[in-house]
N, C-alpha and C positions, 0 to 999 in steps of 0.2 A: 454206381448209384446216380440215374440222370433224372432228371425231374423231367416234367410233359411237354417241358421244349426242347429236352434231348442238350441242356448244359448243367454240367457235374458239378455243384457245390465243394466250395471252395474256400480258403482264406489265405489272405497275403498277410505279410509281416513289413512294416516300414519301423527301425530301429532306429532312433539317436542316441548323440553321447552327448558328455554335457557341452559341447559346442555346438550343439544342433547338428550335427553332420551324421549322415545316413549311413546302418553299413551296406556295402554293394560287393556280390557275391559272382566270381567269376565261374561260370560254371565247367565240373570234372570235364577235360583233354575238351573243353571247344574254345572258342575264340570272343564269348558272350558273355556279357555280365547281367545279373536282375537281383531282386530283391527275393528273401526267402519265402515259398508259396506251397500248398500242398494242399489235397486234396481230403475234408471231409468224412470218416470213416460214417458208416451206420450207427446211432446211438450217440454219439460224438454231439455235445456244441460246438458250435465255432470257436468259442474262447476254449475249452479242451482242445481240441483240433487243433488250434496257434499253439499251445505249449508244448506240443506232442512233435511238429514241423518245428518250431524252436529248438528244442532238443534234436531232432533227427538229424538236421540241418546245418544248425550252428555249434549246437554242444554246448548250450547256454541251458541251465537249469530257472524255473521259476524263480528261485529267489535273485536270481541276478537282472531282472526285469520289472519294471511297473509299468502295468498300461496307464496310458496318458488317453486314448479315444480307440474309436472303432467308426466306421462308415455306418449310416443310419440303416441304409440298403444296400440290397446285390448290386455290385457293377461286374458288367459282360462284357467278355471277348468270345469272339466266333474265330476257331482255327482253320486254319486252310484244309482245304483236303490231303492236300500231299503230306502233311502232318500227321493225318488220322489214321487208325490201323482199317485195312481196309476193310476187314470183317467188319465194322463197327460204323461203316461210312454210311450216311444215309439216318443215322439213330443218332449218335454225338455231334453236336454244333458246336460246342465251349464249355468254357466256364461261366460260373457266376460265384462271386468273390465276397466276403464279407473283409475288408483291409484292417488290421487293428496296427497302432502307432504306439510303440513302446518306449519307454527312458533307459537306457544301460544302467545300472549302478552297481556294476560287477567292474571286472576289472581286464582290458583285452587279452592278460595269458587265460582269462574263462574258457576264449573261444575253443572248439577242439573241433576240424572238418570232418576226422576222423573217425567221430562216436557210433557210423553205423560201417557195416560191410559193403554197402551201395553209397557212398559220399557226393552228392548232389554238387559242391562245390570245393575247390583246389587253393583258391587265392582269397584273399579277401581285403577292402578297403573301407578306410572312409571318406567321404566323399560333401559335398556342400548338396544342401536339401534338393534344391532343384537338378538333379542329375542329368545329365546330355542324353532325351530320350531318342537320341536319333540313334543312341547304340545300344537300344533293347531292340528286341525281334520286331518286325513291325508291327505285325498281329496285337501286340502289347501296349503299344505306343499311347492310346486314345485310355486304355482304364487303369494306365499310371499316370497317366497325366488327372485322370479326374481324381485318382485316391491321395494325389499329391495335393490337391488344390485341397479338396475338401477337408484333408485334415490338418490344413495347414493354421485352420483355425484355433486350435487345441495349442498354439508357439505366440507367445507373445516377447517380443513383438514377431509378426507372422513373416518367414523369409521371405527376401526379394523374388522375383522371379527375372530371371535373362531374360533377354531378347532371342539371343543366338540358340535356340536347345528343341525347336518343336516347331511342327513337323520337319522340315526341309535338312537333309543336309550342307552346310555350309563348307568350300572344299580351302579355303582359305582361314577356320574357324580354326583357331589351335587351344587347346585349354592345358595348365601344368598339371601333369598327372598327381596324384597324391600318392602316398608311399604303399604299396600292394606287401599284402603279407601273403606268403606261399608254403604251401607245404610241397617240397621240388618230388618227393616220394609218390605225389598223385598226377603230377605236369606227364600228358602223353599226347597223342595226335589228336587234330582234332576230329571232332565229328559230329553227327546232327542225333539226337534222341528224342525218336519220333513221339516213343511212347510218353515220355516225361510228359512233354504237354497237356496229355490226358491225365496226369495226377492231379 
């Protein structure tokens, strides 16, 4: 389903815990991490659509969640080509995102990667709000950065933001990783999933 600019409706998930820190989701046998995202069914609201990707995703049931905000508007990314199936090039440009900002108040053995047969993500952490967006896809970079900012207003007091995290990579920039929870049963090779994008 793409609207008249040819970008598919959409919504992101940006989760805390009660330390403010975001989870960030490595995704199945690649080398990439993001926040949990998904594509819009027909009929579907956006807030239906997050609980549905919520569950699909995380394996987090509604009652283990309170939204806390949502983004007022669509924010877009346009994917590359070499991303797009080619049947489909030419008609699809991106997404467009509705971002909602959730509180945890479930407990982290909720999570489960494994709730569907297709598992989107392998590992999972938590991480401080402003996450190093120089290791999302780059394509990504610019409408997590805006769903970070904007929703950062819904935290009080609102988190700092780095210096070192956007755009540029820094090769001297080291950061202490946070503790990664894995399930080793889904760790396999990596590789690139063109179609995912277009979810």
């Amino acid at each position: 389903m793409l609207d008249r600019e040819g970008f598919r409706p959409n919504v992101g998930i940006i989760l805390l815990n009660a330390n403010n820190k975001v989870w960030w989701g490595k995704r199945a046998r690649e080398h990439s991490w993001q926040f949990p995202q998904g594509g819009i069914k027909h009929g579907e609201t956006p807030e239906q659509a997050m609980y549905r990707e919520l569950l699909e995703e995380t394996g987090l049931q509604r009652e283990h969640v309170k939204v806390v905000g949502r983004t007022r508007d669509w924010l877009r990314y346009e994917v590359p080509s070499n991303y797009i199936k080619r049947e489909i090039r030419g008609h699809y440009r991106g997404q467009k995102q509705i971002w909602f900002l959730l509180r945890m108040i479930g407990r982290d053995s909720d999570f489960n990667l494994r709730s569907t047969n297709n598992p989107e993500f392998d590992a999972w952490r938590w991480h401080e709000y402003w996450v190093p967006l120089d290791v999302v896809i780059e394509f990504k970079r610019d409408v997590y950065f805006k769903a970070l900012n904007e929703l950062s207003r819904f935290l009080d007091p609102p988190p700092q933001r780095e210096v070192l995290f956007f755009p540029k990579r820094r090769a001297n920039y080291r950061r202490k990783k946070p503790a990664v929870s894995v399930d080793k049963r889904m760790v396999g090779s990596a590789g690139i999933d063109e179609e995912k994008h277009q979810e």
